[in-house]
C-alpha positions, 0 to 999 in steps of 0.5 A: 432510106434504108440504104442510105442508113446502111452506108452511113453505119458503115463509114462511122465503123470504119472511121471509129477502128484502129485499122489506118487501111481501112480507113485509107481504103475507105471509098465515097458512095455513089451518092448520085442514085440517092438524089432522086427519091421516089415520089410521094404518093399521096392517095385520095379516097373515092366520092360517090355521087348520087343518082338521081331515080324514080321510085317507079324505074326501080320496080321495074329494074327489080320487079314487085312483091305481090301480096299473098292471099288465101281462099277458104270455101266453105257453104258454096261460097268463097272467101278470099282475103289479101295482105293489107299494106304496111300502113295498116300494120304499121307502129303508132306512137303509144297515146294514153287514155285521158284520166277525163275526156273532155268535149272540144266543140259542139256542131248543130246539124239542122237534123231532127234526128242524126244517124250518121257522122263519118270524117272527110278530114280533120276539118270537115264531117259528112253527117245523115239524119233519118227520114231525110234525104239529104247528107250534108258536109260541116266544117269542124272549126266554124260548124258551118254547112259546106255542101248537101247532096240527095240520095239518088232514090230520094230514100235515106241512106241508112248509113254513111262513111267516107272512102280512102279515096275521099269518095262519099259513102252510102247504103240503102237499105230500101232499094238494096243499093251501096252508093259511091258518090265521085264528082257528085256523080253516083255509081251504084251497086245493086243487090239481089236478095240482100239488104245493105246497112252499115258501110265503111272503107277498109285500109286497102280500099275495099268496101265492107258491108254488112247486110240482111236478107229480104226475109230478115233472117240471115246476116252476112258481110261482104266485101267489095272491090271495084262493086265486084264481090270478094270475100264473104264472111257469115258462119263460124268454124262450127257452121253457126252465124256469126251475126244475129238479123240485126248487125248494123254498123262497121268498122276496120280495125288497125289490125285488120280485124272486121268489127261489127255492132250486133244490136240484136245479139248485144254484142260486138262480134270481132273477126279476123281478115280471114273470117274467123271469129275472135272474140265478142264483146257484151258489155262491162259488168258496171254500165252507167245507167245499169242497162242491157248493152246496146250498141250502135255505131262502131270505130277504131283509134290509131292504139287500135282501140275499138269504140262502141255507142251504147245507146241505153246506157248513153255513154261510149265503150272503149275496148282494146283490140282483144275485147278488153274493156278499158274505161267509158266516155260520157261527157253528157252524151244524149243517144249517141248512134254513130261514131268516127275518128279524124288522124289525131284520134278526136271522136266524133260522136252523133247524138240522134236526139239533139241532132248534134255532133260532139268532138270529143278528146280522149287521148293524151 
């Protein structure tokens, strides 16, 4: 096009001279090589098309991160701890404390005396009373009995929780057993020494227990994998126990921390997955009924909110994950014992007088 303009600019000067040869000089161009212009090219961008891959091909094109852990021994015995998966430590929505919590419904269990409630899901409950073999399954909406299952001794099981598999929990405390019930079928772990009382699954599936020694002095908790022993908290960093001879119930907190009810020291006792301690917790300066702090059952909330039952004082401790007391729960409670939390953070509260099992809500 250049060119063209070129030979164009050159016949209108000539033609606009003076100079007649110029103009009698003046030749056509060879106008031949202007007809055929070059192709326009017009360019089409590059689509990508998606393939279609399996999660598990990819671990095998680029391999696994395996989880770090560490090993701390200390009074001959080892401790070893690992990395929990990210929906352990994963962000929540941020829930606020309800100005009032409120009961949502109310289950009759049949026990003369309720110790245990633990959450299969958010419809049915696994509940245990004392001086009864038998733990039986609710549902929360209609508070009907949808199964019972005996201990395997006959004994009654000192505690309860539910397995990240779904498995049913328990300990017993007379024959030194934590029980594992799949399919009903019950796999047992037996303790030399030890007596088992609180139970509960962590995050990545492992069993934490708290337990005493046959002579009553001596607290100690211990996690299992697969009924192999893994990790063992007892002492803190000044070789001192952590845990009076009475710690009974326990929980895993959002962050990893081991939360346990140490009933016989008044205290909620907060150590770290490593073992170390962080902080106890005795109780607020204003109680309900202005009685000793007594707690018993222990859970967490997706805030990572601890949530104690103080039975002398008939209300539940809410605490942040720090030990920092936030507000109570009552809502009419009579003796509440044990605790659990469902995925929408409704608490289930085991009243041991009434034999009842309170739902209550307590978050925006």
């Amino acid at each position: 096009m250049s060119d063209i303009k070129d030979e164009i600019d050159s016949s209108y000067t000539v033609v606009e001279s003076n100079e007649i040869s110029k103009l009698f000089n003046l030749k056509s161009v060879d106008i031949e090589r202007y007809e055929n212009l070059p192709e326009k090219i017009v360019p089409s961008l590059p689509k990508f098309t998606e393939g279609k891959i399996q999660a598990s091909e990819l671990c095998k094109l680029f391999g696994a991160l395996l989880p770090s852990s560490l090993t701390l021994d200390k009074h001959g015995y080892s401790m070893k701890t690992t990395q929990k998966s990210l929906e352990a430590g994963s962000s929540p929505p941020v829930k606020q404390l309800l100005d009032e919590p409120e009961t949502v419904t109310t289950i009759e269990t049949g026990y003369r005396y309720l110790i245990g409630v633990a959450c299969l899901s958010d419809e049915e409950i696994w509940t245990s009373g004392d001086k009864n073999r038998t733990m039986k399954l609710y549902s929360i909406n209609q508070g009907s009995l949808l199964k019972s299952i005996r201990t395997k001794t006959g004994n009654t099981p000192t505690d309860i929780a539910v397995a990240k598999s779904g498995d049913l929990l328990y300990t017993n405390n007379k024959d030194r057993t934590v029980n594992i019930v799949k399919s009903e079928k019950i796999e047992v772990i037996r303790l030399q020494n030890w007596r088992p009382k609180g139970v509960c699954s962590s995050f990545s599936g492992d069993l934490l227990v708290t337990m005493i020694s046959d002579d009553y002095k001596q607290t100690k908790v211990v996690c299992y994998s697969d009924s192999t022993e893994k990790q063992t908290v007892q002492f803190d960093d000044k070789d001192k126990p952590l845990y009076s001879s009475s710690s009974d119930y326990i929980t895993e907190n959002k962050n990893l921390d081991i939360c346990v009810s140490d009933t016989g020291a008044n205290a909620l006792v907060v150590v770290n997955q490593a073992g170390k301690l962080r902080f106890r917790y005795t109780g607020h300066t204003s109680s309900p009924q202005n009685k000793p702090f007594r707690p018993q059952g222990i859970t967490t909330d997706s805030q990572s909110h601890i949530l104690t039952a103080d039975n002398y004082n008939e209300c539940i401790h809410i605490i942040d994950q720090d030990g920092q007391f936030l507000r109570y729960i009552e809502c009419g409670l009579n003796n509440p014992i044990g605790l659990c939390t469902d995925t929408y953070d409704n608490l289930f509260v085991a009243e041991y007088n009434k034999g009842q099992v309170k739902k209550l809500k307590f978050l925006k």
